[in-house]
C-alpha positions as semicolon CSV with decimal commas, in nm:
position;residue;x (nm);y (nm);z (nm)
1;X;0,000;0,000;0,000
2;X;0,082;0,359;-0,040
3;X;-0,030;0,711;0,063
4;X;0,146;1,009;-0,049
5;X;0,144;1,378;0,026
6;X;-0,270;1,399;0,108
7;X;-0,230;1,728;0,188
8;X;-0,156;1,810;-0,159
9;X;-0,412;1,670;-0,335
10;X;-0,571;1,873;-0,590
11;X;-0,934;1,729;-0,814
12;X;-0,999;1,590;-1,051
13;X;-0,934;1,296;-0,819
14;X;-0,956;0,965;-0,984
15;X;-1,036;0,558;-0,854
16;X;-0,842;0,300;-1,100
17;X;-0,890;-0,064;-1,091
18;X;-0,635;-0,304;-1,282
19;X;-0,752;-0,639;-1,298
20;X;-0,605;-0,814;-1,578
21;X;-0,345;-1,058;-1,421
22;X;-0,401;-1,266;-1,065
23;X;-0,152;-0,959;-0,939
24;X;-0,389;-0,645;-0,981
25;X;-0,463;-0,340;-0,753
26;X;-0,636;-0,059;-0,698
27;X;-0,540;0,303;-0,665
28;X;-0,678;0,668;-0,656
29;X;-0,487;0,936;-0,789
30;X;-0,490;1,305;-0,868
31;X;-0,250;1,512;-1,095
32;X;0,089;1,417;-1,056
33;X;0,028;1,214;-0,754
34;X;-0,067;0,856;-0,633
35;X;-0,290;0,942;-0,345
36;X;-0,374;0,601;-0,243
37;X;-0,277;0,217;-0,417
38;X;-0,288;-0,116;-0,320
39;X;-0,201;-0,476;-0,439
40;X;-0,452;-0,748;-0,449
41;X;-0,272;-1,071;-0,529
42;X;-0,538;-1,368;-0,602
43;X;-0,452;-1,748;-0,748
44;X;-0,826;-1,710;-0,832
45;X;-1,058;-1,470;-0,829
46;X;-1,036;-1,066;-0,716
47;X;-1,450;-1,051;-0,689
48;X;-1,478;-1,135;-0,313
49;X;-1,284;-0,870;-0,181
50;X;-1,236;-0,575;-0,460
51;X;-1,518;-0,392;-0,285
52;X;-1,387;-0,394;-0,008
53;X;-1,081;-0,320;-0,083
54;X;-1,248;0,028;-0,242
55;X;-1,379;0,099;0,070
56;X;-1,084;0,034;0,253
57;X;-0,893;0,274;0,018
58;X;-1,170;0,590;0,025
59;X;-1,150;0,517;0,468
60;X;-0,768;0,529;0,454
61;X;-0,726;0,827;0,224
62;X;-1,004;0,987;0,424
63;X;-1,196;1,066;0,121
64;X;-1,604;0,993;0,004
65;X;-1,740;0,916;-0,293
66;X;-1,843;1,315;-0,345
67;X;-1,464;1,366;-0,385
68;X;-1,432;1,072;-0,668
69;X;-1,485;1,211;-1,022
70;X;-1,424;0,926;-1,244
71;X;-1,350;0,572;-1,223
72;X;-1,081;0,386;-1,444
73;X;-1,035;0,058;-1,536
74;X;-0,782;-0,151;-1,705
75;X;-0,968;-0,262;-2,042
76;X;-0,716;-0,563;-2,112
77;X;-0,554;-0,768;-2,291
78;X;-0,539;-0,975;-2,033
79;X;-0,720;-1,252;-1,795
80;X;-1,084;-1,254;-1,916
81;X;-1,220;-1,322;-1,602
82;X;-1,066;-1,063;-1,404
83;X;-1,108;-0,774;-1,727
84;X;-1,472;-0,886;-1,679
85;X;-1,500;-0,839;-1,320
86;X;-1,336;-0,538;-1,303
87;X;-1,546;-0,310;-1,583
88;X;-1,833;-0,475;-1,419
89;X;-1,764;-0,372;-1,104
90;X;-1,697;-0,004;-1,254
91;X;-2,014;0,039;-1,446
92;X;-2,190;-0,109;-1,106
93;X;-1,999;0,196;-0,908
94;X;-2,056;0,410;-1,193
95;X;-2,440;0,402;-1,193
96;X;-2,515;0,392;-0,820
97;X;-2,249;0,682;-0,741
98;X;-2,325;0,883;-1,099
99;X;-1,956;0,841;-1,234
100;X;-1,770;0,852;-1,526
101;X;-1,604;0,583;-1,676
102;X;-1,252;0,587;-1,804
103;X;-1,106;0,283;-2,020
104;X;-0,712;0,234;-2,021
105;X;-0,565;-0,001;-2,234
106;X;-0,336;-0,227;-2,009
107;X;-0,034;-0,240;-2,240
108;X;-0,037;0,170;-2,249
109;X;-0,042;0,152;-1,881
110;X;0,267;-0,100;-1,888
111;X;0,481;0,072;-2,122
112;X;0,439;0,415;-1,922
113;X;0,587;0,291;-1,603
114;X;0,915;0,273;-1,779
115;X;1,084;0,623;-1,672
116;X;1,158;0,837;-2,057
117;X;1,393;0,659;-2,266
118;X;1,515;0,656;-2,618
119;X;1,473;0,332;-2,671
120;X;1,180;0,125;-2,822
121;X;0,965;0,039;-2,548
122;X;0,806;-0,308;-2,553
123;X;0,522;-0,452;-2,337
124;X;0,474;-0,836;-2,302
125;X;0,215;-0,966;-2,138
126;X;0,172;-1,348;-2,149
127;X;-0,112;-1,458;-2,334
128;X;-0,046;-1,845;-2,292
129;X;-0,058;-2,048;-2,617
130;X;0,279;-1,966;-2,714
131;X;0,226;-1,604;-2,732
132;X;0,249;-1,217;-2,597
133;X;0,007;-0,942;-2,591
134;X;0,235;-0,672;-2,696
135;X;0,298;-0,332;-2,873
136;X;0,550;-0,104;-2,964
137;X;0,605;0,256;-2,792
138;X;0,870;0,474;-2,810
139;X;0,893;0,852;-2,677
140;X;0,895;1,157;-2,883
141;X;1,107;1,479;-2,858
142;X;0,885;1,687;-2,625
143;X;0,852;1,341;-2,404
144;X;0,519;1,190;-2,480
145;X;0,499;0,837;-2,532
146;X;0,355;0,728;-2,861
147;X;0,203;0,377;-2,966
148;X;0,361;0,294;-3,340
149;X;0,217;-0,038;-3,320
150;X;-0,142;-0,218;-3,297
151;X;-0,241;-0,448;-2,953
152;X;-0,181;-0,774;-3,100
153;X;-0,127;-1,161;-2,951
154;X;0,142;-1,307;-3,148
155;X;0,455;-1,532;-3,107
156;X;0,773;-1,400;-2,959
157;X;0,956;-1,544;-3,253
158;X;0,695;-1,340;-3,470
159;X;0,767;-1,000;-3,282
160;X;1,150;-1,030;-3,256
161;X;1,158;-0,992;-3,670
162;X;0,961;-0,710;-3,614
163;X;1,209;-0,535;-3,382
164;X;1,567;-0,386;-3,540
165;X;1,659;-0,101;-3,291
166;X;1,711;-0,126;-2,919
167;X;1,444;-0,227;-2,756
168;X;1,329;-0,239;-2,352
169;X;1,100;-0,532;-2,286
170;X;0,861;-0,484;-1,956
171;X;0,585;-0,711;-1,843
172;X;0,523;-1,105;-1,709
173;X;0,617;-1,245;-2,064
174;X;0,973;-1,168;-1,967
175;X;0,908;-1,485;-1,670
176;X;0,848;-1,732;-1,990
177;X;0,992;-1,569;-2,305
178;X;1,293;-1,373;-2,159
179;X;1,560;-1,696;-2,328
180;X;1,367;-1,699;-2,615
181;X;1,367;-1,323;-2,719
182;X;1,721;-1,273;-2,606
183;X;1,847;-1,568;-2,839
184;X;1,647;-1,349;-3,092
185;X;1,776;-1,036;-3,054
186;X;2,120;-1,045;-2,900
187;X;2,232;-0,730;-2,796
188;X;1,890;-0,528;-2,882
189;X;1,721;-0,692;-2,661
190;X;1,731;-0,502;-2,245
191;X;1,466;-0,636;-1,933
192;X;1,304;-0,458;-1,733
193;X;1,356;-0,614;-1,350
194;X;1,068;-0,848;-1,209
195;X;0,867;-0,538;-1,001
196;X;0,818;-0,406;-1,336
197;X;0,617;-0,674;-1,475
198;X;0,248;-0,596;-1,414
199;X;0,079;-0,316;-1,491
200;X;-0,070;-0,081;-1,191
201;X;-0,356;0,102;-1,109
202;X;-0,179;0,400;-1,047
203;X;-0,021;0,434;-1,371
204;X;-0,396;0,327;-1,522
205;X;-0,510;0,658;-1,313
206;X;-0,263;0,871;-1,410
207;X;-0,327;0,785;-1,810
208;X;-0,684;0,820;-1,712
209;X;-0,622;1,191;-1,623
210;X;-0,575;1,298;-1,963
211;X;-0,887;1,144;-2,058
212;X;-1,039;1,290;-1,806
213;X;-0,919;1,660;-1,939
214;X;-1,019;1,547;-2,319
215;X;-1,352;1,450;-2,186
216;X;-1,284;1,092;-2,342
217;X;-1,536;0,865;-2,183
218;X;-1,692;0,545;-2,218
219;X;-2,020;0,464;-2,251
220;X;-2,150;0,213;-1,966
221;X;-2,399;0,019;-2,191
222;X;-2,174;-0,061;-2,476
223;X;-1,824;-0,080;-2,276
224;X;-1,650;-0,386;-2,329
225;X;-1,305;-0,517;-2,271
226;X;-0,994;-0,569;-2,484
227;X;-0,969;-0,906;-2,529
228;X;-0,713;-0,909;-2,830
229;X;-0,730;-1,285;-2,904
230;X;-1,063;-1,490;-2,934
231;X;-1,168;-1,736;-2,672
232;X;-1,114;-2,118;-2,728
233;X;-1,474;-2,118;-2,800
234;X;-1,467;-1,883;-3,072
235;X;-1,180;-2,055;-3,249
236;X;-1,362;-2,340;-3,255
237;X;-1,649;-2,178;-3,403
238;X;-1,431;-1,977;-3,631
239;X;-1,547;-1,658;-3,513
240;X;-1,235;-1,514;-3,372
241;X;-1,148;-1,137;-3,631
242;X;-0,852;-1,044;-3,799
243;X;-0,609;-0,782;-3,566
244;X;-0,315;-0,673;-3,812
245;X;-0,011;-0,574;-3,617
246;X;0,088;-0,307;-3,851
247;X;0,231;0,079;-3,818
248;X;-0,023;0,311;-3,630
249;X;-0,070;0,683;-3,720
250;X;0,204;0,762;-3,455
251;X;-0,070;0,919;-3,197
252;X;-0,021;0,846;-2,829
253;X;-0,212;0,514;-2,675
254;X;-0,514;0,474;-2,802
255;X;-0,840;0,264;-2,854
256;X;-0,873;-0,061;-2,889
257;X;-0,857;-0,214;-3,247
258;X;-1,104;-0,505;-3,119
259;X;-1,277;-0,742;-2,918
260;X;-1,482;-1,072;-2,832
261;X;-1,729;-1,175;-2,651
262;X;-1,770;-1,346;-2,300
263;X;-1,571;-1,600;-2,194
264;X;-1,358;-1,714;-1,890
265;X;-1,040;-1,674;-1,911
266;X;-0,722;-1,662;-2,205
267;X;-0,684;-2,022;-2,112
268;X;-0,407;-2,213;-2,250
């Protein structure tokens, strides 16, 4: 847990929820500060106790919902059952409290807790099945971090002939792919250490901020999350779509390209 400088905290004051591996959290920041944040580790399931871990976080900040302008949430790629859970919960909060709803894709959120570099920033999250949810990032010259590259699940074989500059990998597919990227890349290839390699709530809230500012909302009924990759299910019904992983239009993190429909979990 962590609570920093109260006494300086200044609205809009945002609640973020990242849900999308068994090591989430939950946060509440403000501009340029994490007010509030807090680790949930679960083998299963964070339903039981995420609301009351919110409530634990508004006591121990000594804040009320009044106080709370918008909620964000982690939209994936990621586990399917905790994306679910937590944009549930959010639109849930969001309706009985009258709160805005801010969607933050997790690999932006990954690739911005790397401090400014001028190297290629790469997130991998493991998506089981031989493969990574990943992007590509790299910062410009006033220091904004730009996405060049769709979300996409693919093989780390497959993304290390996509990579020819020096690249900084962060995230939990460094645990299973680390060997396997670094025979690929030699010398291009740096790691980011092991408390870099899930994404947090604070740096969801902090994206979330600037959304906030650009009034960029979601909409509760037709909110969904990034899934990336199709479900087992789908495959077998051949309904999974297409998801090129090809050059962006250079703008910072944005939307995602597309998504599935309900199912448990990315399961292997």
């Amino acid at each position: 847990m962590a609570i920093h400088g109260q006494q300086n905290i200044k609205p809009p004051i945002i609640l973020a929820l990242e849900l999308s591996s068994m090591c989430g959290s939950i946060a509440l920041v403000c501009r340029d500060l994490c007010i509030y944040e807090q680790s949930l580790y679960s083998k299963r399931t964070h339903s039981k106790r995420l609301i009351q871990q919110i409530d634990t976080a508004l006591l121990e900040s000594g804040l009320q919902w009044d106080a709370i302008e918008a909620i964000a949430v982690s939209l994936g790629p990621g586990s399917f059952t905790g994306l679910r859970i937590a944009l549930g919960t959010v639109k849930g909060l969001a309706m009985a409290f009258g709160k805005k709803i801010i969607g933050v894709a997790t690999l932006d959120a990954l690739a911005h807790q790397l401090p400014r570099t001028e190297k290629q920033i790469c997130p991998i999250l493991d998506a089981r099945k031989g493969e990574v949810y990943t992007s590509l990032y790299k910062y410009d010259a006033e220091g904004k971090l730009l996405r060049l590259c769709e979300y996409r699940a693919v093989s780390p074989e497959a993304l290390a002939e996509l990579i020819s500059e020096p690249t900084f990998f962060i995230g939990d597919g460094i645990s299973v792919y680390k060997t396997i990227i670094a025979e690929n890349l030699g010398d291009l290839a740096e790691f980011c250490y092991q408390g870099l390699y899930f994404a947090r709530a604070a740096a969801v809230g902090l994206l979330a901020l600037d959304k906030f500012a650009q009034g960029d909302f979601l909409d509760p009924a037709t909110a969904t999350p990034m899934y990336v990759r199709a479900s087992d299910a789908e495959l077998n019904f051949g309904t999974q779509k297409t998801c090129n992983f090809s050059k962006s239009d250079g703008k910072t993190p944005g939307s995602p390209i597309t998504t599935f429909g309900d199912d448990d979990r990315n399961s292997s």
